[in-house]
C-alpha positions as CSV (number, residue, x, y, z in Angstrom):
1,X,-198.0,-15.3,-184.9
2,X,-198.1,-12.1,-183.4
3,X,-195.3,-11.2,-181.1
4,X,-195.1,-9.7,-177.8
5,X,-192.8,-6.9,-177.2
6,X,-194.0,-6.0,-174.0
7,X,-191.0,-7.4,-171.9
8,X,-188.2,-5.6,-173.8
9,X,-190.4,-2.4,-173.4
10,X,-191.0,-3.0,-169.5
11,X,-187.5,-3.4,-169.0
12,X,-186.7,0.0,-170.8
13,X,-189.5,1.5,-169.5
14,X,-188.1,0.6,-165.5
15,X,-185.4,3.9,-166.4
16,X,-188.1,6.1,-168.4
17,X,-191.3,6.4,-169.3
18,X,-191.6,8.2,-172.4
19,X,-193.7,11.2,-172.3
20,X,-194.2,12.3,-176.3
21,X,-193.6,10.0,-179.8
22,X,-192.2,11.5,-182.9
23,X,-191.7,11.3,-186.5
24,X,-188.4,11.6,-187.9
25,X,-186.9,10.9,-191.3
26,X,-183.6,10.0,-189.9
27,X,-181.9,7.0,-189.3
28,X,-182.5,5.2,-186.2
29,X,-179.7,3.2,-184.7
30,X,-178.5,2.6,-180.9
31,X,-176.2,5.7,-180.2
32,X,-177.4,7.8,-182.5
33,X,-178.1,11.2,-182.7
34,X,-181.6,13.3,-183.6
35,X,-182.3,16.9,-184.1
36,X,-185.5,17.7,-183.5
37,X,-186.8,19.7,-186.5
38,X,-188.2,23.3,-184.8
39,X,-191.6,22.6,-184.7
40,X,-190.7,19.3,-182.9
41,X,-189.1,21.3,-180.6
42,X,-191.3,24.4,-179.4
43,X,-193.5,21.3,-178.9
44,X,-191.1,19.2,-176.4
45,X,-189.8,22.3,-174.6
46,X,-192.5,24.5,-174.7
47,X,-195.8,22.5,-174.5
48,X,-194.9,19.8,-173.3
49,X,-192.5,21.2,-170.9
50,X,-189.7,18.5,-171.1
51,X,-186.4,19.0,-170.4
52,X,-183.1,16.7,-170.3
53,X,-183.3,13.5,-169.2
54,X,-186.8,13.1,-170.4
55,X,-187.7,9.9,-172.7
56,X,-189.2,10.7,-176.3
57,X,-190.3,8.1,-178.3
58,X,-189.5,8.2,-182.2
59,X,-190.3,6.5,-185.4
60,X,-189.1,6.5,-188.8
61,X,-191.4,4.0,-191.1
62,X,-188.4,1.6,-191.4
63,X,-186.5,1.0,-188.4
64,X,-189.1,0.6,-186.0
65,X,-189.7,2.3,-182.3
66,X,-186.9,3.6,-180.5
67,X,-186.5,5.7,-176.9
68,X,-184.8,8.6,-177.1
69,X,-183.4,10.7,-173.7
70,X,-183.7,14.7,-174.4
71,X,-180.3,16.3,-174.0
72,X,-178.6,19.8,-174.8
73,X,-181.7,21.5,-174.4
74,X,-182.0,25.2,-174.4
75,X,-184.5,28.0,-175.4
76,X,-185.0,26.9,-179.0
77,X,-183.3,23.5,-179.6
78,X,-182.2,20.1,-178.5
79,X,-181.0,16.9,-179.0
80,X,-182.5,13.2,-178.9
81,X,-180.1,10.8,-178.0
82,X,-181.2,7.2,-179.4
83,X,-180.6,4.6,-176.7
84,X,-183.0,1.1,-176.9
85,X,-185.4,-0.2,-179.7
86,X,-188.8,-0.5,-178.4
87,X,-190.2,-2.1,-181.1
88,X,-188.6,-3.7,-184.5
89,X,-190.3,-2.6,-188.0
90,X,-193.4,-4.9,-189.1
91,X,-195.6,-5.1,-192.4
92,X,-199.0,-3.3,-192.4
93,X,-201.9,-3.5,-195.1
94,X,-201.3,-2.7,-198.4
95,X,-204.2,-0.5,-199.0
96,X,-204.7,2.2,-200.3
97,X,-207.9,5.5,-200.4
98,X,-208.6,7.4,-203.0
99,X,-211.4,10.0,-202.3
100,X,-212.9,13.2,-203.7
101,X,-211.7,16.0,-201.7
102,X,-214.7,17.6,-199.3
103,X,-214.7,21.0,-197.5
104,X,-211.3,21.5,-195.6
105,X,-212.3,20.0,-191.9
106,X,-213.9,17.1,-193.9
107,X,-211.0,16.1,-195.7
108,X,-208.7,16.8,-192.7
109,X,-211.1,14.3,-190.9
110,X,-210.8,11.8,-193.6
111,X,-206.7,11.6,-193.6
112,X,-206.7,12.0,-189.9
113,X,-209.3,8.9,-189.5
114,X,-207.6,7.0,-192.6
115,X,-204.0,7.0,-191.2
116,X,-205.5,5.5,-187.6
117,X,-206.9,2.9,-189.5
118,X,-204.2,1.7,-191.3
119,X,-204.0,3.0,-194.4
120,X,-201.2,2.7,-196.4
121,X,-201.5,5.9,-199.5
122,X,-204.4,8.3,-199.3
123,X,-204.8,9.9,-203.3
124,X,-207.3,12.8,-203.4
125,X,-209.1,12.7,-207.1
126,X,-211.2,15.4,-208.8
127,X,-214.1,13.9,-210.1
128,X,-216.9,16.0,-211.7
129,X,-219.0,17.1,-208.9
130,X,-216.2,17.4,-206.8
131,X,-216.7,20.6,-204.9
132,X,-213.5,21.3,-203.9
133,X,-210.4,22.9,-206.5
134,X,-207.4,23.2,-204.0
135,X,-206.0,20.4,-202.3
136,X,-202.9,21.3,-199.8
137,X,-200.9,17.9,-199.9
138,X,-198.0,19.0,-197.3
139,X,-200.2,20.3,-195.2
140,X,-202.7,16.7,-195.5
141,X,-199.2,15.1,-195.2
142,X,-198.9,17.0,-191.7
143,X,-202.0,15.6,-190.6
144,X,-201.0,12.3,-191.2
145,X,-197.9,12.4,-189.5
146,X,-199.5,13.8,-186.5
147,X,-202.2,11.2,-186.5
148,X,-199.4,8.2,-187.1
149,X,-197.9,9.7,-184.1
150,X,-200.8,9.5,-181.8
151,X,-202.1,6.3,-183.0
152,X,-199.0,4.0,-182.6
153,X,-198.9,3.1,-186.2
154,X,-194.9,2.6,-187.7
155,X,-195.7,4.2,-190.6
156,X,-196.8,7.5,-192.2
157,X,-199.3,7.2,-194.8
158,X,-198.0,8.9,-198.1
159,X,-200.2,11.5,-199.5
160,X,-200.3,11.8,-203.0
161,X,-201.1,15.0,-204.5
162,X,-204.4,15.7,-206.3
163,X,-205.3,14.5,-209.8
164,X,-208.2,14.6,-211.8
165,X,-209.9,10.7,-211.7
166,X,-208.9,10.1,-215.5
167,X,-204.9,10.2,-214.5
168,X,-206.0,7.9,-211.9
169,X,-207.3,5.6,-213.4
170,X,-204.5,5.8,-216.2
171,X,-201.7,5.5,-213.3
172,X,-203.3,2.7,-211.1
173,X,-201.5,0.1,-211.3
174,X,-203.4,-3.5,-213.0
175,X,-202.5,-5.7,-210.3
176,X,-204.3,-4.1,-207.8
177,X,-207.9,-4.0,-207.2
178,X,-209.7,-0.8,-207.1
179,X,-212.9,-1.5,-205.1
180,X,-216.0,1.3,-206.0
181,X,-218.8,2.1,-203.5
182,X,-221.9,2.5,-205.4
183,X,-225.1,4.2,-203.7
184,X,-227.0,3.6,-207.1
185,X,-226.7,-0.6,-205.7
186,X,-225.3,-1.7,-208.5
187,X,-222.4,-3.9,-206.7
188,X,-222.7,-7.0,-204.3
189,X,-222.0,-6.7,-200.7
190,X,-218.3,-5.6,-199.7
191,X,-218.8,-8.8,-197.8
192,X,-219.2,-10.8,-200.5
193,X,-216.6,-8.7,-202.7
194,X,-213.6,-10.0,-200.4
195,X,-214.6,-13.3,-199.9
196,X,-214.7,-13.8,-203.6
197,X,-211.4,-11.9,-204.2
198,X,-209.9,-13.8,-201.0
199,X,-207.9,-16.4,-203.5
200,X,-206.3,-14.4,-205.6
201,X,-202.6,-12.9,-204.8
202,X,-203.4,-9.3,-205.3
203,X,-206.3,-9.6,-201.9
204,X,-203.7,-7.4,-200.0
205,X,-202.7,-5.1,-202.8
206,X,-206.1,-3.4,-202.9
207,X,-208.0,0.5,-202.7
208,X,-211.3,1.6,-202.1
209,X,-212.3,5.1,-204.5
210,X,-214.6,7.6,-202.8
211,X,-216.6,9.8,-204.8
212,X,-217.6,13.6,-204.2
213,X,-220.5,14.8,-202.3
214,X,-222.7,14.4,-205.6
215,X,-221.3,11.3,-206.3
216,X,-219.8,9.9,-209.5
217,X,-221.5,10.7,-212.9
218,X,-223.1,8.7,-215.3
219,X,-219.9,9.0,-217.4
220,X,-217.6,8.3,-215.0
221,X,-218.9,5.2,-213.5
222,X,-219.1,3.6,-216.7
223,X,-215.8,4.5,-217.6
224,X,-214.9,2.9,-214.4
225,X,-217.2,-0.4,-214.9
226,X,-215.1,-0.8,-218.0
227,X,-212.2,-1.5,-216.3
228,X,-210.7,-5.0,-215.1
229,X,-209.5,-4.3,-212.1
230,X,-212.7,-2.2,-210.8
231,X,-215.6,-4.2,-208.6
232,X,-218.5,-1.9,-207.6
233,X,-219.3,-3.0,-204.0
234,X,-222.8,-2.3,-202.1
235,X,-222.9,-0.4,-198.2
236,X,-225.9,-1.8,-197.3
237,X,-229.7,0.5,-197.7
238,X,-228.5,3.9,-196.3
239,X,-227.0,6.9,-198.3
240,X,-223.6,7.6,-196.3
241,X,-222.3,10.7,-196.5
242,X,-218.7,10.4,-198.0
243,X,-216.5,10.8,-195.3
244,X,-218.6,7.9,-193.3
245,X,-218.4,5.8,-196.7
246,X,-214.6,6.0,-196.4
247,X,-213.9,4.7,-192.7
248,X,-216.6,2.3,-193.2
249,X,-215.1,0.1,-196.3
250,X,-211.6,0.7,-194.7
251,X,-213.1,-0.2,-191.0
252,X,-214.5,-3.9,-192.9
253,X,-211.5,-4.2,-194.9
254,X,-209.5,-4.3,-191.9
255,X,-211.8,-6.4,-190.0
256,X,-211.9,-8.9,-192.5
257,X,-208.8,-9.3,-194.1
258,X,-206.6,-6.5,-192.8
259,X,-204.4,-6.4,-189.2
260,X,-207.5,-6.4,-186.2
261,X,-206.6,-9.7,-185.7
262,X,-203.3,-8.6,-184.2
263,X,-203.3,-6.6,-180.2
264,X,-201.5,-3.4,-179.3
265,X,-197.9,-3.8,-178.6
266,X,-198.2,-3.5,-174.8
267,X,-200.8,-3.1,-171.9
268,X,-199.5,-1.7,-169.2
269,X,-201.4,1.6,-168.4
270,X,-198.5,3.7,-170.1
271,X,-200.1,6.3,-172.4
272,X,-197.7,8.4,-174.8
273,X,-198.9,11.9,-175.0
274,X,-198.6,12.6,-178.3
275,X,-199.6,15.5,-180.7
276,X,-202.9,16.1,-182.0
C-alpha cells in the first residue's frame, strides 16, 4: 500500500514552503543542526538568494525528508536548523547499471538520466571497443547527487569507480542477475526475460550491462553467455544507440516490476527549486 504523506507535509508546509532540497551526509533528527558544505552555500545565499527564515529541504539516503529553516547566515556560511520530517525513509529497486563509458556529456547524461529513474549503483566498465580511458567517479558522483536532489528520489545512487568488464564479471555477485542487451538478437524479449525470471527471489536484485559504442566483442559475449547468472535480452528491430539502450531497459524494468506503480509523495502545486 502506498502511503500518503501529503497531510503531514501540508501542515508543515502552512509555516514554509521550502524553496531548495539538499543532500547531506549528516544525521537527520528534529533539533538538529546542519552545516551546509560551501558549495551548498554559495548556492542558497548567492543564487538562490535565501536568507534566514527560509525553508530548505534535505535528505540523507536513510533518514528520510526533513525541513530545514536557514539561520546564522552571512557572506560565506550558514546554518540549517532541522525542524519536521516531511517524509520517513522507504525501499527503492535494487538495480543496478553497468555501462561502457561514452564521450563526457554522454556519460554525464546517462548517470543524470539513471539516478531519475531509480537506479540504485551505476558501474562504468571498460570493454574492448570502449572509447573512452578516464572515467572521473567523484565528479559522476556529483551528478548524481544533483540529479537525486531535483528528482525527489531518497537516495543517491552510488558510483562505482571504473573497471575493466573481466573484474566485473569476477566481482558480481551470483545471486543477482545480470541482464545483457544484445543488438546481434540473440536474447528473447526483455518482456519475456522478466516474466520468466518473475518467480525466483533474486527478480529485485537484478542489473542491466551496457556495452560501448562498438558494442561487445565476439570474445566478450561469449565469455559472458558462459555465465549462470547472464540472460541476453532482445530491444526490439532498431539499433539504439547506447545511451537510449540504457534508459530504455531501466524505463521497462521499472514499468514492469520496479516502483511506477507507486505516485509522487504530494500534489499540491509546490515545486522545490532544486539544482541542476
Amino acid at each position: 500500500m502506498v502511503e500518503d504523506y501529503s497531510v503531514a507535509y501540508d501542515a508543515v508546509m502552512s509555516e514554509e514552503i521550502p524553496q531548495a532540497r539538499l543532500f547531506t551526509a549528516a544525521a537527520l533528527t528534529e533539533g538538529a543542526a546542519v552545516e551546509p558544505n560551501p558549495g551548498q552555500a554559495h548556492y542558497l545565499l548567492h543564487v538562490m538568494r535565501l536568507g534566514n527564515g527560509a525553508g530548505v529541504v534535505l535528505f540523507n539516503g536513510s533518514d528520510g525528508d526533513w525541513l530545514t529553516r536557514i539561520e546564522d547566515a552571512n557572506k560565506k556560511t550558514c546554518r540549517l536548523a532541522v525542524m519536521s520530517q516531511l517524509r520517513p525513509q522507504i525501499s527503492e529497486p535494487d538495480l543496478w547499471l553497468a555501462f561502457a563509458p561514452l564521450k563526457k556529456a554522454r556519460t554525464d547524461f546517462i548517470i543524470e538520466k539513471a539516478t531519475e529513474l531509480g537506479v540504485a549503483r551505476l558501474l562504468p566498465v571498460f570493454t574492448e571497443h570502449t572509447n573512452t580511458e578516464r572515467v572521473k567517479s567523484e565528479r559522476l558522483a556529483g551528478i548524481a547527487i544533483e540529479a537525486a536532489e531535483q528528482c525527489d528520489r531518497l537516495s543517491v545512487p552510488e558510483v562505482a569507480d571504473a573497471v575493466k568488464l573481466s573484474i566485473l564479471i569476477e566481482n558480481w555477485p551470483a545471486s543477482r542477475w545480470l541482464l545483457v542487451p544484445d543488438e546481434t538478437g540473440g536474447g528473447p524479449p526483455l518482456v519475456d526475460v522478466v516474466a520468466e525470471l518473475g518467480n525466483t527471489k533474486t527478480t529485485m536484485s537484478a542489473g542491466f550491462l551496457i556495452g560501448p559504442e562498438g558494442g561487445f566483442s565476439a570474445a566478450e559475449l561469449d565469455a559472458l553467455g558462459k555465465l549462470p547468472f547472464v540472460r541476453r535480452i532482445g530491444l526490439g528491430p532498431r539499433i539504439l544507440r547506447a545511451e537510449t539502450a540504457a534508459l530504455a531497459v531501466v524505463s521497462c524494468w521499472q514499468a514492469l516490476i520496479g516502483d511506477w506503480t507507486s505516485s509522487p509523495r504530494f500534489n499540491n502545486g509546490y515545486v522545490f527549486n532544486a539544482r541542476r
